[in-house]
PANU-713011 format. One line per 8 residues: their letters; for each residue x, y, z of C-alpha. Coordinates in steps of 0.5 Angstrom, whole numbers, plus 500, padded with zeros to 3 digits. Example, Ala and Ser with C-alpha at 12.3 -4.5 7.8 and 13.67 -1.06 7.14 Angstrom:
2
as	525,491,516 | 527,498,514
END
This chain:
150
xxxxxxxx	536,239,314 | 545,238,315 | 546,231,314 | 553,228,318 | 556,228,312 | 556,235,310 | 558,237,317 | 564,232,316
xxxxxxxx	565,236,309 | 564,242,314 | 569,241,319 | 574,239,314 | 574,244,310 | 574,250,314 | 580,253,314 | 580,255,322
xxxxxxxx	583,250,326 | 576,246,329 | 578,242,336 | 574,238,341 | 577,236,347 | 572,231,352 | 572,233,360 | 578,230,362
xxxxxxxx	581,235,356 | 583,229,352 | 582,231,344 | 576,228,341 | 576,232,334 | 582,235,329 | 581,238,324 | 586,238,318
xxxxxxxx	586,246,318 | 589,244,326 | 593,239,323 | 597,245,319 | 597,249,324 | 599,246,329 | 604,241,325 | 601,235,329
xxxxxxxx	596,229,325 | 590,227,327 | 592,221,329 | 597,224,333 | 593,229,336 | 587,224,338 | 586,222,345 | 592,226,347
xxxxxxxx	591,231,353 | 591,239,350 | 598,240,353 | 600,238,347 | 599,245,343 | 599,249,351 | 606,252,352 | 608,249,359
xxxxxxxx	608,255,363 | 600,256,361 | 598,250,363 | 597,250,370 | 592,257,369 | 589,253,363 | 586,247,367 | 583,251,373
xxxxxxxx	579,255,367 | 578,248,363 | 576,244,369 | 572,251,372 | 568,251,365 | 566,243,365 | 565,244,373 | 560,250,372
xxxxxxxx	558,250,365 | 560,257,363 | 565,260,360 | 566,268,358 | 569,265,351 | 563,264,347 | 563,270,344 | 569,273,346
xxxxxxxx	575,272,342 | 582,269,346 | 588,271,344 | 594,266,347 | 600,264,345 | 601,256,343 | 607,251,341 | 607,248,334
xxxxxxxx	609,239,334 | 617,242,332 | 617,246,339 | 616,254,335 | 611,258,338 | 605,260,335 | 600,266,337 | 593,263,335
xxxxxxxx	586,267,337 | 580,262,338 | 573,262,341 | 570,256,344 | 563,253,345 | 560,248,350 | 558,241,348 | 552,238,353
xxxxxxxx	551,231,354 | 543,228,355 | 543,229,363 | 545,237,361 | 552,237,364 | 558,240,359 | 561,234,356 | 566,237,352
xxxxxxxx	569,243,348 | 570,246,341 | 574,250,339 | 575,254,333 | 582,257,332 | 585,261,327 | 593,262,327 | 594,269,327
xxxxxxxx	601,269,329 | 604,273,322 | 599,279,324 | 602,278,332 | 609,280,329 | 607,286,324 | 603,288,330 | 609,288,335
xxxxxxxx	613,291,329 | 608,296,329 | 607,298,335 | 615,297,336 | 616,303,330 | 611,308,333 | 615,308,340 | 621,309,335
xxxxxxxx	618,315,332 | 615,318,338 | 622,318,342 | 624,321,336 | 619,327,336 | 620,327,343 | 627,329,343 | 628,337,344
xxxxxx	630,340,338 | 638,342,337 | 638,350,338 | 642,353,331 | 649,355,332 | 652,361,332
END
């Protein structure tokens, strides 16, 4: 049997972000690993709304999911992972990957989320410069050869 404290151990030393948010989508748990990523200190993350680490133009679509999830009790990122952009404390992007689980309170009803997240904002942009130099390369193969000159 895990004792509390090697879960505590756990959380904190994971290095993926480990974010629980309570109904209402106020933060409950940060992580040190969620501190790093996202720049905010646990004692500036805790008890805050999610809005805080959701860039503003997500924030609308985010809470009809949130509030849809905590209504019905499913989500389809269980499994799933979910790539979605982010905002850093300093206001710079961040590209993060992560996968949720819900959190039942005694009457069987979700009382909170836990996310697991990963900054995989590095490997965004290589791939974005990536896909960017095959389009390059493509419309270079695609242009009609120069027919020799006499």
């Amino acid at each position: 049997m895990t004792s509390n404290t090697d879960l505590k151990q756990l959380v904190e030393a994971l290095g993926d972000a480990i974010v629980i948010a309570d109904a209402s989508g106020a933060i409950t748990l940060w992580n040190p690993a969620a501190e790093r990523i996202f720049g905010f200190t646990e004692s500036e993350a805790l008890g805050k709304s999610l809005d805080i680490i959701t860039p503003q133009r997500l924030q609308h679509r985010h809470w009809e999911g949130y509030h849809k999830t905590m209504a019905s009790g499913v989500t389809r990122y269980g499994n799933d992972v979910l790539r979605v952009p982010a905002v850093h404390k300093d206001g710079h992007s961040l590209s993060i990957a992560f996968t949720v689980a819900l959190l039942y309170a005694e009457d069987k009803k979700v009382s909170s989320i836990v996310a697991v997240i990963r900054d995989e904002t590095s490997r965004f942009e290589e791939e974005r410069k990536l896909k960017k130099r095959i389009t390059e390369l493509e419309m270079q193969l695609a242009k009609p050869a120069n027919p020799p000159s006499n």
